[in-house]
N, C-alpha and C positions, 0 to 999 in steps of 0.2 A: 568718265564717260567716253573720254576720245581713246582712252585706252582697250576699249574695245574693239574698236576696227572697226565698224559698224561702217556700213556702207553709205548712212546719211553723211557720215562726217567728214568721208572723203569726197564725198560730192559736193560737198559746201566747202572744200580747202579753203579757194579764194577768200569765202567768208571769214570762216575762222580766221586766217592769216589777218583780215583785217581788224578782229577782236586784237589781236597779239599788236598791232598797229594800235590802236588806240590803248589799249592797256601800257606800252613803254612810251607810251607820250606825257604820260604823269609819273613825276617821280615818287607818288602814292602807291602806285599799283607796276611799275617794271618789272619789279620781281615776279609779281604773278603772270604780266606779259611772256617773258622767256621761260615759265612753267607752262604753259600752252603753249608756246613752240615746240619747247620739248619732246612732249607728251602727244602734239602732230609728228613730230618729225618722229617719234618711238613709234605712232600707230600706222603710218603711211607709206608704202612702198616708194622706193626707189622713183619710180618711174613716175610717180604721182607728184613728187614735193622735189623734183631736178627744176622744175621750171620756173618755182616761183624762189628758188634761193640766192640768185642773184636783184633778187627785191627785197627780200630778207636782209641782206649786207648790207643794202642801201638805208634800207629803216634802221637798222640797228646801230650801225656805223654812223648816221646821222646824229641818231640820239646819242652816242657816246663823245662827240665831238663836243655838244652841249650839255651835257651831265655828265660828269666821270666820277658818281662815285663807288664804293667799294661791293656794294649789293647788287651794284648790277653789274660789273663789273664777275661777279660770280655767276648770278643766275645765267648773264649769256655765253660765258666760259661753259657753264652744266650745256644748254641749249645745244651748244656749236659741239661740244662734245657727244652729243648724243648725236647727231646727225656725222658725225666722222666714226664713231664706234656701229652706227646702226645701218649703215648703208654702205656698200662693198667699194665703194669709188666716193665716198663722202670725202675725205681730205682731198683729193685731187677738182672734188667739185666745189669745196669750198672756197680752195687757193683761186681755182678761177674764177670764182666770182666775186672774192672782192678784187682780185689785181683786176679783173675787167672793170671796176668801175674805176680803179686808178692805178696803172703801175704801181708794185712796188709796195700795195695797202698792205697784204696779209704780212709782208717782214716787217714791217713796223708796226702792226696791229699784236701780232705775233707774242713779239718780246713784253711789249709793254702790258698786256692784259694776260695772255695765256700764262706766261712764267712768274 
């Protein structure tokens, strides 16, 4: 459904993003959390989803601090890579938003999850 573009769905960003928030708050359902991210971050322009992606780090990077294990660990690896493949300045917006929430996060986010 969000893969449509449909103009509901990006007027309800905020909402959905907080679906994607409740959903990686259980380690039942994360993985389907960072497939709704995804699948926003694949259906929503640039200009739509810059704003809430340093809230995005913040929830995610949260939960990771207190779950590390290897399925989400993937699914937000898929996530964070569709929003750096899908979006023209996606890498440079994602390095700033997590080093904005703390120097220095995305090089040691980096290695330990990405590679």
């Amino acid at each position: 459904y969000v893969g449509t573009k449909d103009g509901d769905v990006l007027a309800s960003l905020p909402s959905m993003l907080g679906i994607f928030q409740k959903l990686v708050a259980s380690k039942a359902t994360e993985a389907e959390g960072c497939a709704v991210l995804a699948a926003l971050l694949q259906a929503a322009p640039t200009e739509a989803v810059s704003q809430y992606i340093p809230e995005v780090c913040r929830i995610a990077l949260t939960r990771w601090q207190h779950n590390r294990t290897r399925k989400y660990a993937l699914a937000l690896t898929h996530a964070l890579g569709v929003l750096v493949c899908c979006h023209g300045n996606g890498g440079a917006l994602l390095i700033a938003s997590m080093d904005g929430l703390h120097p220095g996060t995305f090089a040691g986010f980096f290695p330990a999850v990405w590679l």
